[in-house]
C-alpha positions as CSV (number, residue, x, y, z in Angstrom):
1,X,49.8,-26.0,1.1
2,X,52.6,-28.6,0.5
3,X,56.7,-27.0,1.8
4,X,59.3,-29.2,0.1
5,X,62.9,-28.8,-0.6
6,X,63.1,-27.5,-4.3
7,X,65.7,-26.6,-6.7
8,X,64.8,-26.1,-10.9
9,X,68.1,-26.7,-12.6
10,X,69.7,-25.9,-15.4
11,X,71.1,-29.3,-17.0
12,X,71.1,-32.9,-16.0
13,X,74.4,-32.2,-14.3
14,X,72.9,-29.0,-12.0
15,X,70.1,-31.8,-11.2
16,X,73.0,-34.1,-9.6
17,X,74.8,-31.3,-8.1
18,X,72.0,-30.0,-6.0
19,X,70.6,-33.8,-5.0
20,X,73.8,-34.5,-3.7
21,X,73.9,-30.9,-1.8
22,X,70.6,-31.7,-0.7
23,X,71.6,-35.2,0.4
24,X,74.5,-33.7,2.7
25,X,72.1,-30.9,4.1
26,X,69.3,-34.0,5.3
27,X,72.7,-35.7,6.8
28,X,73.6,-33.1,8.5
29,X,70.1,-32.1,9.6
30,X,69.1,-35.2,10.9
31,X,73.0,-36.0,12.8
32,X,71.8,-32.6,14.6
33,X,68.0,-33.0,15.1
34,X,68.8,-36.7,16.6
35,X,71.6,-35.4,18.5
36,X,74.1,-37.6,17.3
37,X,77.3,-35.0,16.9
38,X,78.3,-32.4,19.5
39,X,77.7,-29.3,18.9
40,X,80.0,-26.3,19.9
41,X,79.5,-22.6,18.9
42,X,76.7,-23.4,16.5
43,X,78.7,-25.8,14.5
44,X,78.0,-29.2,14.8
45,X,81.3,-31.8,15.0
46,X,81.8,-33.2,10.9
47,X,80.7,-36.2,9.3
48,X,82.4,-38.0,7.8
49,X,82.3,-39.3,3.6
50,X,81.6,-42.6,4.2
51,X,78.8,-41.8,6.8
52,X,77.1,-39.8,4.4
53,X,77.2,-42.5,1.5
54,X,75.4,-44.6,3.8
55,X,72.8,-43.1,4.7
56,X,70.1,-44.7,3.1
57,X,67.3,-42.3,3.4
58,X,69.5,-39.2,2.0
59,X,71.2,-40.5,-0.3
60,X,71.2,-38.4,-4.1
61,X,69.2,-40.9,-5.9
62,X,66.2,-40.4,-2.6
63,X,66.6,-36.6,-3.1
64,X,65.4,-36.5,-6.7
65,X,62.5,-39.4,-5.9
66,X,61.3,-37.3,-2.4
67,X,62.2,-33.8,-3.3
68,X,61.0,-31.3,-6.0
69,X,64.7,-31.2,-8.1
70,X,64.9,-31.6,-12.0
71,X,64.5,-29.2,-15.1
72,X,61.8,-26.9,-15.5
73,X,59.5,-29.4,-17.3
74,X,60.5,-31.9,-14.8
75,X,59.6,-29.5,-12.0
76,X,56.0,-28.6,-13.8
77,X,54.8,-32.3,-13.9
78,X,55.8,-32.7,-10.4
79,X,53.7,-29.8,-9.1
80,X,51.1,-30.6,-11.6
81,X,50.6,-34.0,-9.6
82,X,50.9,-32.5,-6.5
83,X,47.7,-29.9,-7.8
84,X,46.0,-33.1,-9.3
85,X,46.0,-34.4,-5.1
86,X,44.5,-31.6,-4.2
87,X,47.2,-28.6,-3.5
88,X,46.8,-25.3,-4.1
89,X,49.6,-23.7,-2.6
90,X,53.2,-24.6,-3.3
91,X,56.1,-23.5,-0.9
92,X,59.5,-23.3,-2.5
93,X,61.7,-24.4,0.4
94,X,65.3,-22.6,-0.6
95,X,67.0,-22.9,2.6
96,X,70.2,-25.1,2.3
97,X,73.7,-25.4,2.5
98,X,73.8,-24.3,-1.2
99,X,75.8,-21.0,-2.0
100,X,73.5,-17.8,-2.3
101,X,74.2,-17.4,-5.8
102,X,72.8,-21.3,-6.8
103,X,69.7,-20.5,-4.4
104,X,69.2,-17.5,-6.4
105,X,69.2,-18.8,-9.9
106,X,67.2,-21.8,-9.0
107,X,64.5,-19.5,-7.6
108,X,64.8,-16.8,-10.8
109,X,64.5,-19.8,-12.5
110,X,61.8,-21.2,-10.6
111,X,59.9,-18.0,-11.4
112,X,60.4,-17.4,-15.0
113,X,60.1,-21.1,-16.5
114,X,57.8,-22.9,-13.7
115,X,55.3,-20.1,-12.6
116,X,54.1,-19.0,-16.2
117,X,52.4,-22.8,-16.4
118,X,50.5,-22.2,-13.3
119,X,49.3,-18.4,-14.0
């Protein structure tokens, strides 16, 4: 089974929009996981812009290399390779700090344009 961060998308623009939401999740959740911001009453202290930017392992462009996030077809290809290695399970990995209703669509989307090529 592979568990990756995924979003299908519905332009070249929704691609960008959700790498760079994707991007600031992985900053946040790697300031918290290496304990870098306090934290206090579950919220951890803010980054700032130019500390996201530079983080060279987030940034947008490293989202759509690492992570499962383009168009349908894009999205097919990617999990085709991934069945070509050897994977027979795919985990869609929704949770983010995207809004409930962009979750949503990805998955409905995920559902009605990516799992028909793999029935």
């Amino acid at each position: 089974m592979l568990l990756q961060h995924s979003y299908v998308a519905d332009s070249p623009e929704d691609v960008q929009r959700a790498a760079e939401e994707l991007n600031r999740f992985y900053c946040y959740f790697g300031a918290w996981f290496k304990n870098e911001r306090p934290v206090d009453q579950g919220l951890i202290a803010p980054l700032t812009e130019d500390e996201i930017k530079a983080h060279p392992f987030y940034s947008p462009e490293a989202m759509q290399r690492d992570l499962v996030i383009a168009q349908a077809p894009g999205v097919i290809e990617r999990l085709k390779k991934y069945q070509d290695l050897g994977y027979d399970e795919y985990a869609f990995w929704i949770d983010s700090s995207m809004s409930f209703e962009r979750k949503k669509a990805s998955l409905e989307r995920f559902i009605t344009e990516v799992m028909p090529a793999f029935a």
